[in-house]
N, C-alpha and C positions, 0 to 999 in steps of 0.2 A: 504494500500500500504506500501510496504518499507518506512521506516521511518530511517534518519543519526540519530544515538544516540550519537555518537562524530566524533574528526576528523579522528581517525582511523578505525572506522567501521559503519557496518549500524546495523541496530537493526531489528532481523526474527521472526514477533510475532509468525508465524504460529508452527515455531522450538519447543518451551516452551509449546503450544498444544499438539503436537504429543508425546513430550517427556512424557505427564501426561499418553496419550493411551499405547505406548511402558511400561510406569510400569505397568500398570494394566495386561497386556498380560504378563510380566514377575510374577504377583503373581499368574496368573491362572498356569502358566508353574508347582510352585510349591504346588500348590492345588490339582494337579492332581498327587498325590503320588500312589493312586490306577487307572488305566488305566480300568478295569474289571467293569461296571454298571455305567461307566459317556460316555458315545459317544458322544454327544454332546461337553461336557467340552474337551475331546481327540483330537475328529476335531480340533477345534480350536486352541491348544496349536501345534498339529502336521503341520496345514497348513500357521496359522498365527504370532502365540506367537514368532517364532525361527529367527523373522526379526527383534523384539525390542532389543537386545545388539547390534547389528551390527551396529543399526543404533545409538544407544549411541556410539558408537565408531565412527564410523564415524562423528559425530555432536562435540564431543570432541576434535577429528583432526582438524576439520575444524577451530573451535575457538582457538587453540592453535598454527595454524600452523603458526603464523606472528611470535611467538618465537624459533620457528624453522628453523632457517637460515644456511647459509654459516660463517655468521657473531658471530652466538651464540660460545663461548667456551666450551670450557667442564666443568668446574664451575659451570656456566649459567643453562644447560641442567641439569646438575644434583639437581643443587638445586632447579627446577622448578618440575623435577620428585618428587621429595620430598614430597614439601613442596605440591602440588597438591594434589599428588595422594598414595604415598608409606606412607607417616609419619600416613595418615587417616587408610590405609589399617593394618598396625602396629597395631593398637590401637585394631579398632574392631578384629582382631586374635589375641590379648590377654584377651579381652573380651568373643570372643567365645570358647575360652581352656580352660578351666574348659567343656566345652558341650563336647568337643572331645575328651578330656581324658577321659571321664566316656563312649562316646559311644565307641571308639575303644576298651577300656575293654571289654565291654559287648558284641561288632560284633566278639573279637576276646579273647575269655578267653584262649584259649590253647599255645598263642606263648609266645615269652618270653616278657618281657620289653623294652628291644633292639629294638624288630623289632616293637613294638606297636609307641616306638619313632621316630622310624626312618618313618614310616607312617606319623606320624604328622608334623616332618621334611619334609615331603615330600606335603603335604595337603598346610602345611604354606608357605613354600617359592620355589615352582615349579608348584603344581597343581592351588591353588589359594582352598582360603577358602571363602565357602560357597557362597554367590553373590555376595561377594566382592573380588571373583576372579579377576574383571574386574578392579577395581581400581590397581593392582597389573600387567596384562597382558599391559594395556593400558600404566602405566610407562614405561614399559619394550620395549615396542612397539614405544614409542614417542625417547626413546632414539634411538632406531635402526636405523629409520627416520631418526634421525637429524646425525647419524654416516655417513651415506649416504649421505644426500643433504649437510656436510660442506664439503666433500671429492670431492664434483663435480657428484656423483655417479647415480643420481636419476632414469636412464634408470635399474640400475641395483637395485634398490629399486624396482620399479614395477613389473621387474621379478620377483625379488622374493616374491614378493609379491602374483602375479600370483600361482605362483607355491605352497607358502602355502596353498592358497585358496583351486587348484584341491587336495592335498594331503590333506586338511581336509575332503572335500568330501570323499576322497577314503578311508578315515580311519572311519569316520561315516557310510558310508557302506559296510567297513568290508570286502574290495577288496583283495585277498590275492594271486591272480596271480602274475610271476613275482618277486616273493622273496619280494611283498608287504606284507604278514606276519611278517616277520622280523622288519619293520620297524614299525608295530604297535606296537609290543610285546617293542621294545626302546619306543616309544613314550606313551605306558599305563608304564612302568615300571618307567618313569620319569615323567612325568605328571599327568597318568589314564586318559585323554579325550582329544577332541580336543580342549578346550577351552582353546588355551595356546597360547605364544608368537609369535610361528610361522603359525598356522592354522588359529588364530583371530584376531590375537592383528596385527602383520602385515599387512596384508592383507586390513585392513578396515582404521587403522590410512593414512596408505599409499594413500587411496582413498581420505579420507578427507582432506588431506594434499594437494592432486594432484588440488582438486577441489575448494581448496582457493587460490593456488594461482594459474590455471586459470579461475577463474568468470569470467574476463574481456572479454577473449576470448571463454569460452562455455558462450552459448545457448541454453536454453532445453523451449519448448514450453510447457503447462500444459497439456491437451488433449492429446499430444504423448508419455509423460511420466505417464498420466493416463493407456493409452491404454497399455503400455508396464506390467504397476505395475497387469493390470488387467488379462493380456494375463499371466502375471508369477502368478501368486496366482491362474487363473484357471487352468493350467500347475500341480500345487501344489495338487491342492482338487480333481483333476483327478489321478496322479499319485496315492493319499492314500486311492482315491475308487478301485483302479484296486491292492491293494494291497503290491504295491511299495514301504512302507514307507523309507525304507534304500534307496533312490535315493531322496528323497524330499529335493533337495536343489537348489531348486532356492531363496531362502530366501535369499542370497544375492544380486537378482534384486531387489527381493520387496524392500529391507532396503535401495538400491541405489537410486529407484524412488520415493522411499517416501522421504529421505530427499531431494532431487532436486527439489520435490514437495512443501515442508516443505518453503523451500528458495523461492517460487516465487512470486512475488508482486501479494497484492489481493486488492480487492473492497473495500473501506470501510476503519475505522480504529479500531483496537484491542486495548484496554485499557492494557496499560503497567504494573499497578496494577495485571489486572487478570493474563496478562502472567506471571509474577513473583509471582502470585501465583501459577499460573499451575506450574510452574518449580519449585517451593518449594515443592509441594503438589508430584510432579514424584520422588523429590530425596527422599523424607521422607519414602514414599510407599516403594520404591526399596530398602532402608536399611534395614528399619522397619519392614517388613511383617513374614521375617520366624521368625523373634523372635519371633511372637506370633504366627502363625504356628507350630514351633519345639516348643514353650516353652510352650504356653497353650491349643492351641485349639487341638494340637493331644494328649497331657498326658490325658487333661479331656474328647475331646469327641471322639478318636481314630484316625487312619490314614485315614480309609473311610468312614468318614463323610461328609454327604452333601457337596457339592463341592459350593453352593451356600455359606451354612453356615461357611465354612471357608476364604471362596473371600469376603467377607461382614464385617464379625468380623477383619480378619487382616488389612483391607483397612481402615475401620472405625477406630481401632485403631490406626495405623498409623497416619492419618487427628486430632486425639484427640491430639498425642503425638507433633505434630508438633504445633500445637494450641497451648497449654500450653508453649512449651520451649518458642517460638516467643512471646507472652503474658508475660511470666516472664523473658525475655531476657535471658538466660540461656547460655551464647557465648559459651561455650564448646562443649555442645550439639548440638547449632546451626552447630559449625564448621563440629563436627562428621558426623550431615544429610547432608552437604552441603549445605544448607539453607540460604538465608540471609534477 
């Protein structure tokens, strides 16, 4: 059952469980680099994988929206974006430039300098680099939030929030009715995807935010938000047999009923240990994976390699690397994974 961990909140073992599923479903996401002799692995990353960041967004919102007030300054907010989430995002995009500078060489030997920079300007501080996009949108996001709810605004937060959501959809499948062309061709030339401030990072912090502060008043019964996650995920695997895939977005029911799900008091009690391990063990996996992905397992055993064999080796590594920093207290590193 729910358990008070202090006077401010309650402590959701089931949260730090799901959270450990949602990374493993993000390293299958980028395991599946070859879509061509894996269907199996494809199913999976196309009906289910695409509800694991949503629902870190959301689950971030949720634990951070008590700092999010009418009350917060703008000092406040900005040093909390920071120090969260922007200073870590910093780091690892100077750590991965040295990787980007050698691949935009090579993806693009013919242009000039200029424009290879201005890609990388453009990867680093608008698209979001590599899977620490999130760390970066989520900032961006948490400020937006909180520009709205000090303003009094919050009806006009969920609008628009609303609205990035359907306009992610319609950019994900490439809607172009309408003079919706237009608005892709701005939104790839600024971003290249929809995994940006306005399609993601709104949309979901806004949820989470909505849903802390009202707990008191929702009530979501387990079995009707089963039935719901179940009804959307078979919604899902029906659409990409009938060959739908560019409409496959219900991925933001599933990520909503799964964590409402996440949140409900269970039978029993969960060892706080294990949960803070599960939650150590999600953030390690979710930084950690393409490094050995992009850095080892495709140089030595190519891009389409057993899809088992690279979900196995980056996972395991990851679990090794967390071991060790934790084991040798290593606080830097620790702070890097998110770990504690």
């Amino acid at each position: 059952m729910l358990r008070k961990e202090n006077v401010e909140g309650y402590y959701y073992p089931l949260i730090d469980t799901v959270k450990l599923v949602c990374a493993l479903f993000v390293v299958l996401i980028h395991c599946v680099e070859v879509e061509i002799g894996h269907p199996i692995a494809t199913f999976i990353v196309k009906c289910f994988s695409t509800q694991a960041v949503p629902f870190f967004m959301i689950t971030s919102a949720f634990f951070a929206a008590n700092k999010i007030d009418r009350k917060t300054n703008l000092k406040k907010i900005i040093g909390l974006c920071f120090n969260n989430w922007l200073f870590k995002y910093s780091v690892w995009s100077i750590l991965w430039l040295p990787f980007y500078i050698v691949l935009y060489h090579l993806k693009y030997p013919d242009v000039s300098f200029t424009y290879r920079f201005l890609m990388i300007v453009r990867r680093i501080f608008f698209a979001g680099q590599g899977v620490y996009w999130y760390l970066l949108v989520l900032a961006e996001a948490v400020f937006v939030v909180w520009f709205f709810v000090h303003f009094h605004k919050e009806k006009m937060l969920y609008f628009l929030g609303m609205i990035g959501l359907i306009l992610g959809v319609l950019y994900d499948a490439d809607v172009t009715t309408m003079g919706m062309d237009v608005m892709h061709k701005c939104i790839y030339a600024l971003f290249s995807w929809s995994n940006n401030v306005f399609m993601k990072g709104i949309p979901y912090v806004a949820l989470g935010y909505f849903l802390r502060k009202s707990k008191e008043q929702l009530h979501f019964e387990s079995w009707k938000l089963a039935i719901m996650y179940s009804v959307a995920s078979i919604g899902t695997v029906l659409l990409y047999i009938l060959g739908k895939e560019q409409w496959l977005c219900l991925y933001p029911i599933q990520a909503g009923c799964l964590f409402l799900m996440a949140c409900q008091p269970i039978r029993g009690k969960i060892s706080k240990s294990l949960c803070l391990t599960c939650r150590n063990m999600s953030s390690a996996i979710y930084f950690l994976h393409t490094v050995f992905i992009y850095g080892i397992i495709d140089p030595v055993f190519g891009v389409d390699s057993p899809i088992i064999m690279k979900f196995s080796i980056s996972v395991l590594l990851s679990i090794v690397v967390l071991f060790v920093v934790k084991r040798m207290k290593i606080h830097p590193v620790k702070w890097l994974l998110c770990v504690k």
